[in-house]
Backbone as CSV, one residue per row, in Angstrom:
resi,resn,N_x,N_y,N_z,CA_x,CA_y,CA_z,C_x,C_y,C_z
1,UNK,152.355,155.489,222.044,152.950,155.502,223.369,153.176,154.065,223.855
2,UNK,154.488,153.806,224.498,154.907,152.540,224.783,155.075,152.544,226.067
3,UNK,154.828,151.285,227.016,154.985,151.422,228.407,156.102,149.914,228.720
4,UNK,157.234,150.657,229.451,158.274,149.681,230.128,157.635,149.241,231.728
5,UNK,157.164,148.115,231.640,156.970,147.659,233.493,158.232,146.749,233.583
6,UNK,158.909,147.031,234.676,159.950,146.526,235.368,159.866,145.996,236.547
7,UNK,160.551,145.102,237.085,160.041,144.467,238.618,161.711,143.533,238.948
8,UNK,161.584,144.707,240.714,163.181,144.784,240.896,162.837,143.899,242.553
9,UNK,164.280,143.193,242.431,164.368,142.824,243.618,165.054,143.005,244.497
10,UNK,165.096,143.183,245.730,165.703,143.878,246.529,167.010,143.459,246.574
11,UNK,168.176,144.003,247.296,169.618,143.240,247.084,169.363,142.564,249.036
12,UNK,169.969,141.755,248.973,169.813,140.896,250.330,170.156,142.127,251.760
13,UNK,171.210,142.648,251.589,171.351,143.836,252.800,170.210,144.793,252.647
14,UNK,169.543,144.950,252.298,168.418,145.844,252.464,166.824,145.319,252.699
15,UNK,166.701,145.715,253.671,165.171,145.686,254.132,164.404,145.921,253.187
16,UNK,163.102,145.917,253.686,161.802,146.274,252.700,161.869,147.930,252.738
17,UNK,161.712,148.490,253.919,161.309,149.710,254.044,162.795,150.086,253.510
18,UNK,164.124,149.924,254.240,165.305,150.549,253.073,165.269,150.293,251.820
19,UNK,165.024,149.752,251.133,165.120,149.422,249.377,163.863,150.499,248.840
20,UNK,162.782,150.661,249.479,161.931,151.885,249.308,162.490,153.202,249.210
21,UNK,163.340,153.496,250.634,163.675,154.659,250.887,164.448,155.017,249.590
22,UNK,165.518,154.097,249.328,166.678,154.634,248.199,165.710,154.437,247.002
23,UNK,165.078,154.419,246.525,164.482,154.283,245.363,163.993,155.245,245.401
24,UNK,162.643,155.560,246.063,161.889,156.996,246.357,162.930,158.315,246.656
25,UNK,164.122,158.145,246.777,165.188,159.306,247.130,166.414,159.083,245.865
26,UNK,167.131,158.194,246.187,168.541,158.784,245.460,168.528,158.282,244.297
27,UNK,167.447,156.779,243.837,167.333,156.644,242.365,166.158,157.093,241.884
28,UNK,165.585,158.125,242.507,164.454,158.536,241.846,164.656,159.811,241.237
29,UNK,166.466,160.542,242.014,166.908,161.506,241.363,167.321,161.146,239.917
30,UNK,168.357,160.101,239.914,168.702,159.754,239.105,167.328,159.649,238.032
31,UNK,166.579,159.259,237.946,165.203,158.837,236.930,164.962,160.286,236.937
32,UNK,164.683,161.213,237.200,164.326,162.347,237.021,165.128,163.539,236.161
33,UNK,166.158,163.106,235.829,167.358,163.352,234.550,166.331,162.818,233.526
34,UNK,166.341,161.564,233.316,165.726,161.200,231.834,164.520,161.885,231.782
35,UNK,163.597,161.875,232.551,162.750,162.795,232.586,162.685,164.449,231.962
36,UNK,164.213,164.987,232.690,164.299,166.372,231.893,164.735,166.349,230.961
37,UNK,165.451,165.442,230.495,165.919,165.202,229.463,164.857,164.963,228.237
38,UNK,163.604,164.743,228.457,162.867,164.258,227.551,162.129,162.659,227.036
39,UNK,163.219,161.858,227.708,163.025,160.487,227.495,161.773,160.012,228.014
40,UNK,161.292,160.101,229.110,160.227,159.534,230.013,159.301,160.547,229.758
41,UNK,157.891,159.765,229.460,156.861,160.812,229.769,155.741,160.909,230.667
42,UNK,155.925,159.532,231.564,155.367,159.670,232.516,156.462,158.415,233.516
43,UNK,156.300,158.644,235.040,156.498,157.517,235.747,155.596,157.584,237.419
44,UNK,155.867,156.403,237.502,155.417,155.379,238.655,155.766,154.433,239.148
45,UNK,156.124,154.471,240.511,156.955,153.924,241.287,156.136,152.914,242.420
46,UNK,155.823,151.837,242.188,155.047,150.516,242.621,155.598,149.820,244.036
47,UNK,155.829,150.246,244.951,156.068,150.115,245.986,155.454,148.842,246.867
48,UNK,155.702,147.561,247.213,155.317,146.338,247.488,155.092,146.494,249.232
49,UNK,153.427,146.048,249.436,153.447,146.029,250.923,154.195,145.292,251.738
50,UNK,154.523,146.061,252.804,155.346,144.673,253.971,155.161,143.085,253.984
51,UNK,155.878,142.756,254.641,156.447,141.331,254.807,155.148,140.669,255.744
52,UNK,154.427,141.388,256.235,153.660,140.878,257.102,152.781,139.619,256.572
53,UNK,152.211,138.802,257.378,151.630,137.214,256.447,150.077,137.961,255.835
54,UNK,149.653,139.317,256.065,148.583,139.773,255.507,148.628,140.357,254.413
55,UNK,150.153,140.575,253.936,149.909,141.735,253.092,149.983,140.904,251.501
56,UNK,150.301,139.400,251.259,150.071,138.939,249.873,148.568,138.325,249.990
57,UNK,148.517,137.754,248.802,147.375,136.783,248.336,147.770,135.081,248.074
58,UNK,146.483,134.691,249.160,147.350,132.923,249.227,147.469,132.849,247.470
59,UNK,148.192,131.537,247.086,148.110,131.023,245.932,148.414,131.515,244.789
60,UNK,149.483,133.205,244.903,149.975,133.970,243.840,151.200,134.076,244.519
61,UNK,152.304,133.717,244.125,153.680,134.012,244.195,154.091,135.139,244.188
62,UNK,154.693,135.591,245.071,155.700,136.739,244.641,156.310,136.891,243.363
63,UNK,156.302,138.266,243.504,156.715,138.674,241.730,158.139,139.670,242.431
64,UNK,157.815,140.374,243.048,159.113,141.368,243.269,158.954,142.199,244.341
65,UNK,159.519,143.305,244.687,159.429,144.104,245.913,159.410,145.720,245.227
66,UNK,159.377,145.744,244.255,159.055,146.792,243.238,158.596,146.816,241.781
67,UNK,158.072,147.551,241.500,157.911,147.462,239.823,157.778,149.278,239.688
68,UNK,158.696,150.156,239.126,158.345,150.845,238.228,157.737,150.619,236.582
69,UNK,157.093,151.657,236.600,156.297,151.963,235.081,156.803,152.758,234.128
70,UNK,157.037,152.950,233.352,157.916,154.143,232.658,156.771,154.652,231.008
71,UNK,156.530,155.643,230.455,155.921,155.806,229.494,157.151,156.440,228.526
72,UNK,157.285,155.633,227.550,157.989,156.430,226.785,157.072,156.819,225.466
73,UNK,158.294,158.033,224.095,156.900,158.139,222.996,157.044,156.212,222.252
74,UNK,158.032,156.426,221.956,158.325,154.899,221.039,159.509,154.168,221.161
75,UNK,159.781,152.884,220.164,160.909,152.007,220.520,162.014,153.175,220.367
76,UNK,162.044,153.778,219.139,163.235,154.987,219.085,163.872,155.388,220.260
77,UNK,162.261,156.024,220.890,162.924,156.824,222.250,163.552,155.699,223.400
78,UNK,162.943,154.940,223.738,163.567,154.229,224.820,164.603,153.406,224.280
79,UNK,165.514,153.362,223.295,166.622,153.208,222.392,167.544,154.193,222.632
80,UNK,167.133,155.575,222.693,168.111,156.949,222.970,168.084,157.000,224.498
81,UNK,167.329,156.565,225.193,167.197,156.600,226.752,168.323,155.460,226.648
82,UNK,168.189,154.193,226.622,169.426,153.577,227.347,170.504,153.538,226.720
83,UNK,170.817,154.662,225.652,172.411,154.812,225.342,173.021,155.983,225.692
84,UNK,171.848,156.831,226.511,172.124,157.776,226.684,172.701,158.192,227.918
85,UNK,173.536,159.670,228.042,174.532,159.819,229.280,174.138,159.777,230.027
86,UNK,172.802,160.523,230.225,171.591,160.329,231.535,172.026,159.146,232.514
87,UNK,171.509,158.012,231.565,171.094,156.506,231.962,172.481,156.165,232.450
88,UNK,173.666,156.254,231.113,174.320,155.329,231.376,175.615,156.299,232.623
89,UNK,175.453,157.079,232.912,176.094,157.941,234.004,174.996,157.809,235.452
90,UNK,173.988,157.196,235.331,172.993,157.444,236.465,172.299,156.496,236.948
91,UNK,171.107,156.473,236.094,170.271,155.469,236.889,170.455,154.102,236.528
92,UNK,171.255,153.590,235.428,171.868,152.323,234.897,172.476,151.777,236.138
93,UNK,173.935,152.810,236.165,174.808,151.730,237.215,174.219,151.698,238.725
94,UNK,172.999,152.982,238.524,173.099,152.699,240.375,171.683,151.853,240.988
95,UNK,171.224,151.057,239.713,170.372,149.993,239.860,171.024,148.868,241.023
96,UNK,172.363,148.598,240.831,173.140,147.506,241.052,173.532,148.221,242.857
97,UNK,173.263,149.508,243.157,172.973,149.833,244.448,172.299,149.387,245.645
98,UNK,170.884,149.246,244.884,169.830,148.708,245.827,169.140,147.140,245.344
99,UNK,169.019,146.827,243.731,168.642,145.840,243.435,169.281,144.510,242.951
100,UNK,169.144,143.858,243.604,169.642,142.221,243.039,169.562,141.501,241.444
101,UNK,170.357,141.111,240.907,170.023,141.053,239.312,169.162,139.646,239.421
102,UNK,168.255,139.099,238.488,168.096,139.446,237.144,167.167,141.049,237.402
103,UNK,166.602,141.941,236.780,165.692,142.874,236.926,164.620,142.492,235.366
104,UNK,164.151,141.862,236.135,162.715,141.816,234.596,162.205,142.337,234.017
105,UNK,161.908,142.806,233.156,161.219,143.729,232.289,160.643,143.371,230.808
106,UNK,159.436,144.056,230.451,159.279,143.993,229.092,158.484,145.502,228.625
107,UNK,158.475,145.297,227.462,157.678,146.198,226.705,156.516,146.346,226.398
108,UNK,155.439,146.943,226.587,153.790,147.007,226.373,153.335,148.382,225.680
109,UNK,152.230,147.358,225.266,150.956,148.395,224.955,150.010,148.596,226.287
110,UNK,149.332,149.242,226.156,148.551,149.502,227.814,147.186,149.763,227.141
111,UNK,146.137,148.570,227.894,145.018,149.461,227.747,143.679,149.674,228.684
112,UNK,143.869,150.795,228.956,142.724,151.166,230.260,141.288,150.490,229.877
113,UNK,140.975,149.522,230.934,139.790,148.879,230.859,138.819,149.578,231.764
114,UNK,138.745,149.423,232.745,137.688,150.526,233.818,138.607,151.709,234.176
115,UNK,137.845,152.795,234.363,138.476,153.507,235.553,137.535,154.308,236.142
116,UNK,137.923,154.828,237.218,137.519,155.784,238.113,138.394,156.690,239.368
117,UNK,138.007,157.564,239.650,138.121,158.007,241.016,139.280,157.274,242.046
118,UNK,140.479,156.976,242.608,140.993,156.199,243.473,140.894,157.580,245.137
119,UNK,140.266,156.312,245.961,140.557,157.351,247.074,141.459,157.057,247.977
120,UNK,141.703,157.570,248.796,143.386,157.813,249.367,142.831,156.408,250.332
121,UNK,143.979,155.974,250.294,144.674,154.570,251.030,144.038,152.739,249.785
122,UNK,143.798,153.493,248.788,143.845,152.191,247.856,145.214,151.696,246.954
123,UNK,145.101,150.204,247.459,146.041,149.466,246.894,145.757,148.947,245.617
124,UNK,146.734,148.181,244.865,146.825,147.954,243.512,147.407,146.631,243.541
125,UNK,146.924,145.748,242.586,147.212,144.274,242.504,147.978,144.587,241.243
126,UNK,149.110,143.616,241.282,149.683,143.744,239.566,149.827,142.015,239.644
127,UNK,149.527,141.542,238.542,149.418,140.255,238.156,150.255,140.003,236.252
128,UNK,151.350,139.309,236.750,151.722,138.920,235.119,151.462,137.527,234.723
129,UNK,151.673,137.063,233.764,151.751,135.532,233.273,152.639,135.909,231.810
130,UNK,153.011,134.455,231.190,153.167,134.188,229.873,152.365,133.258,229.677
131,UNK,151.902,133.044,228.310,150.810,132.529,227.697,150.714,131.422,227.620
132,UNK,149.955,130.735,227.150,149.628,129.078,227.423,150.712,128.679,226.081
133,UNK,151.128,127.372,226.466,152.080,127.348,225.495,151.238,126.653,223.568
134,UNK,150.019,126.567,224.081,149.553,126.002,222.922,148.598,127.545,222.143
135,UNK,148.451,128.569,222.887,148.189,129.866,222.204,149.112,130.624,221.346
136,UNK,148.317,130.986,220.426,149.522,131.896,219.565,149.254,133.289,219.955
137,UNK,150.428,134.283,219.839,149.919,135.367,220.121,149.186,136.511,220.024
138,UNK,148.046,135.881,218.909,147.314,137.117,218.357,146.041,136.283,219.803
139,UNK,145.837,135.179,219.899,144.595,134.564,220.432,145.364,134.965,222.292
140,UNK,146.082,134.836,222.619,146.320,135.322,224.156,146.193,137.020,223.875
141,UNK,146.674,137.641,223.278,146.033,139.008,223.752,144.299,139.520,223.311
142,UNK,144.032,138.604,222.248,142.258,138.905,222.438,141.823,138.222,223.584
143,UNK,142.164,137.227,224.064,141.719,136.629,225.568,141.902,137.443,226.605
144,UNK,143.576,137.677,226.372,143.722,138.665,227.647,143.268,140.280,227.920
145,UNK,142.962,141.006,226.751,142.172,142.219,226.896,140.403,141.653,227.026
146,UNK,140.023,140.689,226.797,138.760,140.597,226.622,137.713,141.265,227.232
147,UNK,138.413,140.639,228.569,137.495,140.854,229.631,137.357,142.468,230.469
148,UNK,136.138,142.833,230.967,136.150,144.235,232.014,135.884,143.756,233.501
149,UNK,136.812,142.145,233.409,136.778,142.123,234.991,138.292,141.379,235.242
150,UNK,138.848,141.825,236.556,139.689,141.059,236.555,139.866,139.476,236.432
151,UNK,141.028,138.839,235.676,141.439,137.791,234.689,140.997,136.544,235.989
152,UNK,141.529,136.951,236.832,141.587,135.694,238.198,140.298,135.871,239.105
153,UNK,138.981,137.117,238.686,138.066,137.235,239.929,136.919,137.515,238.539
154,UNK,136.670,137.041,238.132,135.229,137.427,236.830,134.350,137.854,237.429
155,UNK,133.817,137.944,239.187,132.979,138.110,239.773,133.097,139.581,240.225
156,UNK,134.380,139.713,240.448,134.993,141.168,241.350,134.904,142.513,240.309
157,UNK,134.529,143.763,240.801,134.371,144.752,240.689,135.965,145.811,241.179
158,UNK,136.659,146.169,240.258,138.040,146.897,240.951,137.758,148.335,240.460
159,UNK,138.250,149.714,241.166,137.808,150.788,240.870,138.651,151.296,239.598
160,UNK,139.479,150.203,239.363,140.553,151.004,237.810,140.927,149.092,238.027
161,UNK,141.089,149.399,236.270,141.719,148.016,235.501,142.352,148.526,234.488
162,UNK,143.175,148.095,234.265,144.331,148.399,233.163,144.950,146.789,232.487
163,UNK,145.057,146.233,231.367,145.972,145.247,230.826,147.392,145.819,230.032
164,UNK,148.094,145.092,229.781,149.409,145.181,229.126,149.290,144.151,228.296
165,UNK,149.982,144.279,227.115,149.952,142.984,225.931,151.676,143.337,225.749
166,UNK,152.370,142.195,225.875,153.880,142.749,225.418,154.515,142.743,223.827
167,UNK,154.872,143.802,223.357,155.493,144.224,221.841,156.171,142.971,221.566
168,UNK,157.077,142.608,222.210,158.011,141.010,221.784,157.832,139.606,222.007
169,UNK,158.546,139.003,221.623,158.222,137.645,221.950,159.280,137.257,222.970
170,UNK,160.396,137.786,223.021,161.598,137.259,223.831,161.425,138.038,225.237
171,UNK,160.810,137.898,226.061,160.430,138.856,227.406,159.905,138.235,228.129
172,UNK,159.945,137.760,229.855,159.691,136.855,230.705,158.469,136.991,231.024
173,UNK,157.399,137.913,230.650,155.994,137.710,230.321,155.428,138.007,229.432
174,UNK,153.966,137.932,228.563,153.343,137.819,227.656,152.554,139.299,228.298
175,UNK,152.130,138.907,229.450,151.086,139.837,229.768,151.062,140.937,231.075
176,UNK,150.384,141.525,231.446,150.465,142.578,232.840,148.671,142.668,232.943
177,UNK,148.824,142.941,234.365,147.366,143.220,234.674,147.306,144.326,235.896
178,UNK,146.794,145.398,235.981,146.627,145.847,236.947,145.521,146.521,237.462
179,UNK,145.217,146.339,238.516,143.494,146.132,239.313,143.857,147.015,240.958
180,UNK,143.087,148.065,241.171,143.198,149.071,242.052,142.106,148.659,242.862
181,UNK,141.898,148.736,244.355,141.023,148.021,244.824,140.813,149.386,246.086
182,UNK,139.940,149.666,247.312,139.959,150.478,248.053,140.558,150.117,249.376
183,UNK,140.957,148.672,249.414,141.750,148.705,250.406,142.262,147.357,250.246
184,UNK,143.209,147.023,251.402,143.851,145.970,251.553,142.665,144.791,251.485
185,UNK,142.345,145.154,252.741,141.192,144.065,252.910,139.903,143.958,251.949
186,UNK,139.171,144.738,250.877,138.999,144.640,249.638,139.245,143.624,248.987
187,UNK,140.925,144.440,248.413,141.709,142.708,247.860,140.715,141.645,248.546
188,UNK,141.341,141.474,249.159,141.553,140.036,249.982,140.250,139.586,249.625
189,UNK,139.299,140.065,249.838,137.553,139.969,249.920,137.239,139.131,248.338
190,UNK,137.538,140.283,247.638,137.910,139.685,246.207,138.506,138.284,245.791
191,UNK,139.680,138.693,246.316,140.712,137.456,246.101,140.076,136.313,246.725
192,UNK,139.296,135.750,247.844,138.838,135.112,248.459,137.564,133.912,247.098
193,UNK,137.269,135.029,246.279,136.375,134.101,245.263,137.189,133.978,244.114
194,UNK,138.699,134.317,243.846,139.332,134.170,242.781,139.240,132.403,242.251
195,UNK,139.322,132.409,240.780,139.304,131.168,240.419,140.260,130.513,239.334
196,UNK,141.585,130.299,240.114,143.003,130.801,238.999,142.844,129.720,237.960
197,UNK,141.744,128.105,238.253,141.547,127.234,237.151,141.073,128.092,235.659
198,UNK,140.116,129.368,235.722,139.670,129.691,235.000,140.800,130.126,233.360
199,UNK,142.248,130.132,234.215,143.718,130.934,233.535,144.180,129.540,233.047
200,UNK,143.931,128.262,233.242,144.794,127.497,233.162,145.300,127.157,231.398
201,UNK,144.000,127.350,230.560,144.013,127.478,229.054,144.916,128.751,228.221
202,UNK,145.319,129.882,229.400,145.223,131.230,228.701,146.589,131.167,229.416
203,UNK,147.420,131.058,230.375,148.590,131.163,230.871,149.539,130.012,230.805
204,UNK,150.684,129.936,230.909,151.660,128.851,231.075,151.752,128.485,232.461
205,UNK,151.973,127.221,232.727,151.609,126.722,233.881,153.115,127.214,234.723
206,UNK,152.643,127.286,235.835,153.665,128.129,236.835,154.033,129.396,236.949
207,UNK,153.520,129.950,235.604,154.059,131.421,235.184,153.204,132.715,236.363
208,UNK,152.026,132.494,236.544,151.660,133.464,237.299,151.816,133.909,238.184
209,UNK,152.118,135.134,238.435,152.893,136.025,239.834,152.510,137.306,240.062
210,UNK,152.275,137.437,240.883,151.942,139.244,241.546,152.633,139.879,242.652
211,UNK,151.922,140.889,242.671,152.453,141.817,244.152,151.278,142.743,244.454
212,UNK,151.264,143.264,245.591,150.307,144.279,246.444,150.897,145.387,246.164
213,UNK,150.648,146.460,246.221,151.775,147.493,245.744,150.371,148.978,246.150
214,UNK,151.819,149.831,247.042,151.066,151.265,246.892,151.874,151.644,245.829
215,UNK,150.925,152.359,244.874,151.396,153.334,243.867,151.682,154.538,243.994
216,UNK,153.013,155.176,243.801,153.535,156.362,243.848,153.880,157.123,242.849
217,UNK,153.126,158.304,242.284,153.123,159.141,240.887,154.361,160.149,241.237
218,UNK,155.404,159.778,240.063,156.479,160.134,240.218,155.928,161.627,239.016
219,UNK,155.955,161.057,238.044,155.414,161.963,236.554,153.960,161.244,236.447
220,UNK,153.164,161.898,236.244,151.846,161.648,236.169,151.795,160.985,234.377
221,UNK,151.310,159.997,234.396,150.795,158.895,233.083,150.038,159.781,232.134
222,UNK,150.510,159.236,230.910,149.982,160.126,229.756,147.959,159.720,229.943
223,UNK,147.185,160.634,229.668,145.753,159.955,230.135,145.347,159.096,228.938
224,UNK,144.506,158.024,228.723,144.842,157.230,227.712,143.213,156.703,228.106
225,UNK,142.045,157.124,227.271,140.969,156.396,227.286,140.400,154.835,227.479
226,UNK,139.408,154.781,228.624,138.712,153.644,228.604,138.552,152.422,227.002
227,UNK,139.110,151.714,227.134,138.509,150.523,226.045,137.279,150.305,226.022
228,UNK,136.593,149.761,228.003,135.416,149.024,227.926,134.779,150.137,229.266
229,UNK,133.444,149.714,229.296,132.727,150.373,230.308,132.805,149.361,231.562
């Protein structure tokens, strides 16, 4: 099982809360074709908190104002997904509706590091990088799965952790991280002892970027066992 994370940016006429709405409505119809169709076997729709000066983390850049998740079975399938009528009659052209180009994306492996229980009103940190430029890529993904704490908080406790390692080499990140927390202010609590010197060996300098994001289960994720305790 292969996982596509994508991270879209809004087109300038649209608000935060409009670029939500059409996504969660008229391109989420569209995504729901490939779905019956067979292509997708799970999705999730990553929804970025407001603009407000509370809702990022000092000292992590913006990454985007969305990121869907997509599970496909293999490269095959997501090969027949974007040549297919579905896509290219649907949710292809009407990307260019609501989102501003470039749209980033790469290809992953996924692997569930903690999990548990999420209770209603918890947010989700997603954090990418590309790799230090003096790592090769077998030594950045044993670094970057290593750990069962998040990459930027070694101290912090998150109620679900998940990493991404990306299949290629040609893709605007190396890595994905994602860390579920019980609330906004959580984060923050966390984030408050983060120590991003600790990344400086393991990431490329400038590369690191995130977003706050409520998660919205479009198709529920294939279930995919704990790595670490």
């Amino acid at each position: 099982m292969l996982k596509v994370l994508s991270f879209l940016t809004r087109r300038d006429d649209f608000t935060l809360p409009a670029f939500s709405e059409y996504w969660r409505t008229t391109h989420k119809a569209h995504a729901l074709k490939l779905v019956d169709a067979g292509f997708i076997r799970g999705y999730i729709q990553n929804h970025r908190i407001g603009d407000d000066p509370g809702s990022g983390l000092p000292g992590l850049p913006l990454l985007a104002d969305g990121s869907p998740e997509l599970w496909v079975d293999d490269a095959d399938a997501l090969a027949r997904l974007v040549s297919s009528r579905e896509y290219l009659d649907g949710a292809g052209p009407d990307e260019a509706n609501f989102v501003a180009p470039p749209v980033l994306a790469f290809v992953a492996r996924e692997e569930v590091v903690v999990d548990s229980p999420l209770p209603p009103g918890a947010v989700k940190l997603i954090v990418v990088a590309r790799r230090g430029p003096a790592l090769a890529a077998a030594e950045f993904a044993r670094r970057w799965l290593g750990s069962c704490r998040p990459l930027p908080m070694p101290d912090a406790v998150p109620l679900r952790l998940t990493r991404h390692i990306a299949i290629a080499d040609d893709v605007p990140f190396d890595g994905a991280e994602c860390s579920w927390w019980p609330s906004l202010d959580a984060l923050h609590a966390a984030w408050a002892d983060a120590d991003l010197a600790t990344l400086e060996a393991l990431v490329a300098e400038g590369s690191l970027r995130g977003m706050v994001v409520r998660e919205e289960t479009v198709v529920a994720a294939p279930t995919l066992q704990p790595a670490l305790a």
